[in-house]
N, C-alpha and C positions, 0 to 999 in steps of 0.2 A: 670404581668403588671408593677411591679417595675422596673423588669431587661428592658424592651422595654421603660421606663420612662427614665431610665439612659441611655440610650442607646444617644437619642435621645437629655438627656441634654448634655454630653458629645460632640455630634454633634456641636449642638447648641453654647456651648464654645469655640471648635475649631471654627468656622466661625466666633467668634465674634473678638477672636485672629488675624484671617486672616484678617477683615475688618479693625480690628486699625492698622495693619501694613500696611497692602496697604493706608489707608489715610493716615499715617504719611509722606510714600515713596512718594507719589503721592503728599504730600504738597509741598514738594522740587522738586521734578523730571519734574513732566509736567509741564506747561505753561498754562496748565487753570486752574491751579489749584488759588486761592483768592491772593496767597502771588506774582502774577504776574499782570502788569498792562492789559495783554492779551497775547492769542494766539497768536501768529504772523503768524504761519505757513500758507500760504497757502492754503492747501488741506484740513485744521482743518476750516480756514475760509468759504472755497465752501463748504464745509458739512454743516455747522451753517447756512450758507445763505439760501441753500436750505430746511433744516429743520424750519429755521425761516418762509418758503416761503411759506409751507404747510400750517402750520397757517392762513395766510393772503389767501388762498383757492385753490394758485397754487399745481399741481399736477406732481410727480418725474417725470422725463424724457420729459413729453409735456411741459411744461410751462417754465421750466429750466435744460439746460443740461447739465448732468455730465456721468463719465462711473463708477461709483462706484455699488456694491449693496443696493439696495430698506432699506436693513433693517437696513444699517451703516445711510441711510436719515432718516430713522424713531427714532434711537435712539438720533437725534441732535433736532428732531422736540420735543419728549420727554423734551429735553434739556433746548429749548426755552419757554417751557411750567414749565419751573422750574424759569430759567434765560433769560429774554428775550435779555437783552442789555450788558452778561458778558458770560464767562464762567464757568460761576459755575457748573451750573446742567450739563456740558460737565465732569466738574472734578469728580463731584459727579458717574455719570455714570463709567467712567472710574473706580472708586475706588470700586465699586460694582464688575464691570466685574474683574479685577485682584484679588480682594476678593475670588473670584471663583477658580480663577486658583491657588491660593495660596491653597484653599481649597483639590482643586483635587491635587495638586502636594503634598500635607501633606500626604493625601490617597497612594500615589504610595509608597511614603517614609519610610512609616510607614509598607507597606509590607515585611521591610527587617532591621530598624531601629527602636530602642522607643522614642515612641513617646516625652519623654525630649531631646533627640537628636533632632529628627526632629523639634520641635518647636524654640532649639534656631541654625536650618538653613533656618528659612522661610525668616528673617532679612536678611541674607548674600544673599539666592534666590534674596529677591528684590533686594538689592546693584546693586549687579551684572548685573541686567535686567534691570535695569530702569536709571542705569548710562551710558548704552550703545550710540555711535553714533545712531544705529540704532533706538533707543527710541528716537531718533529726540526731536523735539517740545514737543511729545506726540499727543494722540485725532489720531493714526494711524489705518489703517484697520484691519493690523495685530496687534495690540496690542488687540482691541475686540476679534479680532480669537484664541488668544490665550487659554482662558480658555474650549473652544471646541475643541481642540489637546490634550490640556491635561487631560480634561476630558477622550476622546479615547484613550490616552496613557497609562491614569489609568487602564480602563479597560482591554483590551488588556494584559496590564502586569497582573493584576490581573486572568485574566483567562489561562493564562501560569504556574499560580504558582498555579492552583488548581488541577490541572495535571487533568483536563478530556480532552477526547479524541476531545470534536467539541464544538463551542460557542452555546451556547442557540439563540435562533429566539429573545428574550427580550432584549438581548447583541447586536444581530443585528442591531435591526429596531432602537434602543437608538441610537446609533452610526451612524445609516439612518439619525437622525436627526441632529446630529450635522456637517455632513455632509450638509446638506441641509440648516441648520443655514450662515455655512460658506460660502455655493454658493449664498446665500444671503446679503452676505457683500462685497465678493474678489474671485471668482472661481479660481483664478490662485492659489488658495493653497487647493486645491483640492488634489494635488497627494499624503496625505498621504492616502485618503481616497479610493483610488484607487489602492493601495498598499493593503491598509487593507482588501479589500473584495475579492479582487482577492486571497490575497495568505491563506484565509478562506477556499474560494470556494476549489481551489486546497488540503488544509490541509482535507475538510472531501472526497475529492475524494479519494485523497490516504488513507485514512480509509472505502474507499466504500460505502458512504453516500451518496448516488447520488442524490437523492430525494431532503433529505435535503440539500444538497449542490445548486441545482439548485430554490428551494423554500427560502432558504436561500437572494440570490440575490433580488429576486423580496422584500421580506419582505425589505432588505437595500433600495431598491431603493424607496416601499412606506414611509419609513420613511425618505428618502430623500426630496420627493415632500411635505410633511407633512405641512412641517414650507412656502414653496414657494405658496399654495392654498390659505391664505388670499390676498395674493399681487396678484395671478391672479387672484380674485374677485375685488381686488381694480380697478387694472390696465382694466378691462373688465367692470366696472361699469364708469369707467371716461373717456372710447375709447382709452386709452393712449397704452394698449398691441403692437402696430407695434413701437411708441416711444420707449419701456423699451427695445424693441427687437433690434431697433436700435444703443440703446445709450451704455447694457449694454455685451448687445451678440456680433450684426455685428462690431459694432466700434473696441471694444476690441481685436476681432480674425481674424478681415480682414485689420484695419487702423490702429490701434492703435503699431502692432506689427514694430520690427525694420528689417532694410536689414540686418540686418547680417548676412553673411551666415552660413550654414546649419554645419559647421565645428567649428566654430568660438561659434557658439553656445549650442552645446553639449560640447566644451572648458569649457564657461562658468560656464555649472552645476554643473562642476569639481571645477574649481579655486576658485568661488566665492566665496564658503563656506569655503573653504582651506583658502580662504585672512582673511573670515568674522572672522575665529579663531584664525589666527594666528596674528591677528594687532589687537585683544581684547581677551589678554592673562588670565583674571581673569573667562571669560567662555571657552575660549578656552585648559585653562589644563586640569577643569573636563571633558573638552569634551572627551581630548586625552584619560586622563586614564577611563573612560568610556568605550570606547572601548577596551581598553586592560583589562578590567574585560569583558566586555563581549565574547572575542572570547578565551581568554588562560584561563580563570575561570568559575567556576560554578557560580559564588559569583550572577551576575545579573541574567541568563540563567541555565540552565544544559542541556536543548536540543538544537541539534544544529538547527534543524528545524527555533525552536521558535525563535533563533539568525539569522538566513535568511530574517524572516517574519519583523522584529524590522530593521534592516538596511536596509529591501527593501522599507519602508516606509518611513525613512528620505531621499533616495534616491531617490523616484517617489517624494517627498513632493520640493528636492532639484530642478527634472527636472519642475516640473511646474512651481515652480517660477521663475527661470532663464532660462529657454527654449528661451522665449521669445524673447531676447537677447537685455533686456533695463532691468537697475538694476539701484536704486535709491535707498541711504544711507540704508532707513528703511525696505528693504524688506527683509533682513536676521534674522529679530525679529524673527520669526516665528519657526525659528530654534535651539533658545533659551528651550523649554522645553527640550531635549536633553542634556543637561548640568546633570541633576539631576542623571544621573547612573553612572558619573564619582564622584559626590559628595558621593551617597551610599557607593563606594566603599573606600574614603577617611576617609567619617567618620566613616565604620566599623572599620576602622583601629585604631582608638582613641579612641574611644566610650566608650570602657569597662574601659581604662584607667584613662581616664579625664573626662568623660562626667559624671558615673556615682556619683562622690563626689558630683552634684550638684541637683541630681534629686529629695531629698527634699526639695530644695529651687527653683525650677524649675525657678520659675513665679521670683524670682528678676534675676534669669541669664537671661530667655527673656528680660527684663525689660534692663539689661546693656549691652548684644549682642542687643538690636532694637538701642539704643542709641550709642552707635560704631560706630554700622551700619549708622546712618542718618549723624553721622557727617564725614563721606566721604566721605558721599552721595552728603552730600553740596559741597566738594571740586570736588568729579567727575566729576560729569553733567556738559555739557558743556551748559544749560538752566541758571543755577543760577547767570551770571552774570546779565540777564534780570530780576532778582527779586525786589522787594522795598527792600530796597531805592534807590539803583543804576539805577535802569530804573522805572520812574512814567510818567502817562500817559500824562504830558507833554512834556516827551523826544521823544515822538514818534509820525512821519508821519502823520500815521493813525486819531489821535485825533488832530492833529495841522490842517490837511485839514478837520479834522469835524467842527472844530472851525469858519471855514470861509463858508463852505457848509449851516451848520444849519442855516444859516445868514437869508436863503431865504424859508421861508415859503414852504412846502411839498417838496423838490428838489428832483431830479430824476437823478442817476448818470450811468456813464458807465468806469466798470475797463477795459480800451481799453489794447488790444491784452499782457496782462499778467494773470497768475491767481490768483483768487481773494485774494486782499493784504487788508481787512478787512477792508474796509473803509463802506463797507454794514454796518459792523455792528455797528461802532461807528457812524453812521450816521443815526442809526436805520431806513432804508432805504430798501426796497425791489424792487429787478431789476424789469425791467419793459420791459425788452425782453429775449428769451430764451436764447440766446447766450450772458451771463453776465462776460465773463470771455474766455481768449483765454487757450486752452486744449495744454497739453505737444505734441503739433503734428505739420508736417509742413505744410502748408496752399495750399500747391500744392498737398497735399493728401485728405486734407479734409477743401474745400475753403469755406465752410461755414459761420464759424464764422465771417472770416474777411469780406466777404462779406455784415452778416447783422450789422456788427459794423461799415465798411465805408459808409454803406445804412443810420445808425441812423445820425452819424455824418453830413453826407451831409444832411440829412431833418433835422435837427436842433431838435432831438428828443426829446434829454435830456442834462438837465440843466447843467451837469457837468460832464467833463471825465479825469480820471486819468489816466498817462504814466507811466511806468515804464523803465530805459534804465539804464544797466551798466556803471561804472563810464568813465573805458578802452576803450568804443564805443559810449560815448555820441560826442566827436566831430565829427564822421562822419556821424552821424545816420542823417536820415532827418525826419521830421515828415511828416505825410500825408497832402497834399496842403489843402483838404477841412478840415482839423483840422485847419490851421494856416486862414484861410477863415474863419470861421464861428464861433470859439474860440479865446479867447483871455490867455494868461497865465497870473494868479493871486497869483501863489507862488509856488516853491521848494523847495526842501528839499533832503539832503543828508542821506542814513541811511544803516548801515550794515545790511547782509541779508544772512545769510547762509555763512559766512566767505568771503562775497563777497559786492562792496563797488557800491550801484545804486543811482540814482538820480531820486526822484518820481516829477512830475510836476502836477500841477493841472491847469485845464485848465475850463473856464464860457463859456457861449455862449454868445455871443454880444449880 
């Protein structure tokens, strides 16, 4: 009973380690986090809206559309039910979910390193990951997915170094679910998990497990559906199932995808990650020597099998999310827990040397590795010049057109044909059509939106609509004649956005 008490507190420690680093990193790093006047991003904004939406009784995909998964809307609804009019409880979430993956990525670490080692790389881990381009704004889809990769990374490796011959059905259907987690936030990173069961299935073939191998599958794929059975009871209790099918299935795999062709994009799954490493050299070394421990050493691997199974997985994981042939800064996060087998093999190299003078005093070398670590953390991130005091919610857009909206008793607004630049939320405002926001798509593929956004415009729907237009294309741009008819302009404003310089207009209705 003692030994399963310590066990347990032990646990309990690690995690709580993991949580004060992820909130310290996550105070500087993201953009929801308190020490920011807001989010700004985008994609961070259309998730909050529609999470704020549910609240107010709207339902994902019928009431308001986006092509995300169900459960990335429910952790913002979560969110709102924390923080209604900030991003707190977005930051909070967030610091939880990386708490995890620091958690499991300790686990994988610690299969080959001690644990005073490991504890003062969880500090440099974050650095590294959350300094990243790809760590954007933060509030990303793949930033949530990460600790479910690394969770099956763990294992995975874990059950490589126990040297039995086939995974347990318990090892399966676990990893059924984190799968199924996943296809619930962003399917397009799927391909580790398709990687993973596949090259299972094959490993107990070749050991003549057939049974099992074929029962195997079924087990991943109930633990797949697992986590997806309340949202088809939602979605079938609110009629919305042909919506979620629409918005999160067909759009994504029929409209959403790019022309590029068929060559161009198998290029892609190659180069991206090759650029994602080699122009973010602080993960992209462990990456290198990573792989040169695992194919010329025993040090990660000793079978070579198990070395097929671990590169076939970053590989399907690489094809699904660049298949596609549309890549957006932040979509190489995912490929981030990868780093740590280049790091193994670094720090074995030191470890015995240097690491162990400190192992009695473990807790103050964490204590001045996390502190290192946050202070270039702060010079890294390209977030922190949006911090207080340099950016207050005076200096921005979003709150200067709230200033003039709130003016008018309940207002109703529409972020015409960009997406949503977070004026929902400083205006604590909830859209009042499904199409609140124009989708990264062109409008001769899916004429929808603009459709019921020149529709509102022209019947004089709602009380306020916001423009967005780049700096470089505002003189030739024209606005739409029933905007400049039936709107009057009452103020702009200039504001950087992604290293790029627009002009937001706010517009009343006569």
């Amino acid at each position: 009973m003692k030994h399963i008490y310590h066990i347990y507190l032990e646990r309990g420690k690690t995690f709580l380690i993991c949580l004060s680093i992820s909130f310290f990193f996550l105070m500087i790093c993201t953009k929801s986090s308190f020490l920011y006047p807001m989010n700004t991003w985008t994609d961070a904004n259309c998730f909050f809206t529609i999470g704020k939406a549910a609240l107010d009784g709207k339902v994902y995909y019928l009431d308001l559309f986006d092509q995300k998964g169900p459960l990335l809307y429910f952790y913002h609804t979560i969110a709102a039910m924390i923080s209604y009019d900030s991003f707190l409880g977005v930051f909070l979430i967030e610091v939880l979910s990386f708490s995890f993956f620091l958690y499991y990525a300790f686990k994988l670490l610690t299969l080959y390193l001690k644990k005073t080692t490991t504890y003062y790389l969880l500090p440099i881990i974050s650095f590294l990951i959350l300094t990243l381009p790809a760590f954007s704004h933060g509030d990303s889809a793949e930033e949530f997915c990460l600790p479910f990769l690394m969770y099956s990374l763990y294992s995975m490796i874990k059950f490589f170094k126990s040297n039995e011959s086939t995974p347990s059905y318990q090892m399966i259907f676990i990893n059924g679910i984190m799968a199924g987690l996943v296809f619930t936030i962003k399917y397009s990173m799927l391909g580790f998990w398709f990687a993973f069961m596949m090259s299972f299935f094959f490993l107990m073939i070749k050991v003549k497990q057939y049974k099992k191998a074929i029962i195997s599958c079924f087990v991943f794929l109930f633990g797949m559906l697992l986590p997806f059975i309340p949202w088809l009871l939602y979605f079938l209790s609110h009629h919305a199932l042909q919506a979620f099918y629409d918005a999160y299935i067909h759009f994504n795999l029929f409209l959403y995808p790019s022309t590029t062709p068929l060559i161009l994009r198998l290029f892609m799954v190659i180069t991206k990650p090759i650029k994602f490493f080699a122009t973010n050299l602080g993960i992209g070394i462990p990456f290198v020597f990573g792989c040169i421990y695992l194919w010329f050493t025993p040090i990660i691997l000793n079978k070579r099998t198990h070395k097929w199974i671990l590169c076939s997985t970053f590989f399907f994981l690489c094809f699904s999310v660049f298949f596609g042939g549309i890549s957006f800064r932040y979509y190489p996060l995912i490929l981030t827990p990868f780093l740590l087998f280049g790091m193994i093999g670094i720090a074995l190299l030191i470890e015995e040397k240097y690491i162990s003078i400190y192992s009695k005093n473990w807790d103050a070398g964490l204590i001045i590795m996390t502190t290192i670590c946050l202070g270039f953390s702060y010079y890294a991130s390209s977030n922190t010049p949006m911090m207080y005091p340099k950016t207050t919610k005076e200096d921005l857009v979003q709150y200067q057109f709230a200033e003039i909206i709130n003016q008018k008793k309940n207002p109703t607004l529409l972020n015409y044909h960009f997406l949503d630049g977070g004026i929902y939320l400083t205006t604590n405002t909830i859209p009042t059509t499904k199409y609140f926001q124009k989708q990264n798509i062109p409008d001769t593929v899916f004429p929808d939106i603009k459709e019921e956004q020149d529709r509102l415009i022209k019947e004089k729907k709602v009380d306020f609509v916001i423009t967005r237009t780049k700096i470089d294309r505002y003189e030739s741009f024209e606005y739409p004649e029933e905007l400049k008819k039936n709107y009057r302009e009452v103020d702009r404003k200039n504001e950087t956005y992604e290293e790029k310089r627009f002009r937001y207009v706010l517009w009343q209705k006569k």
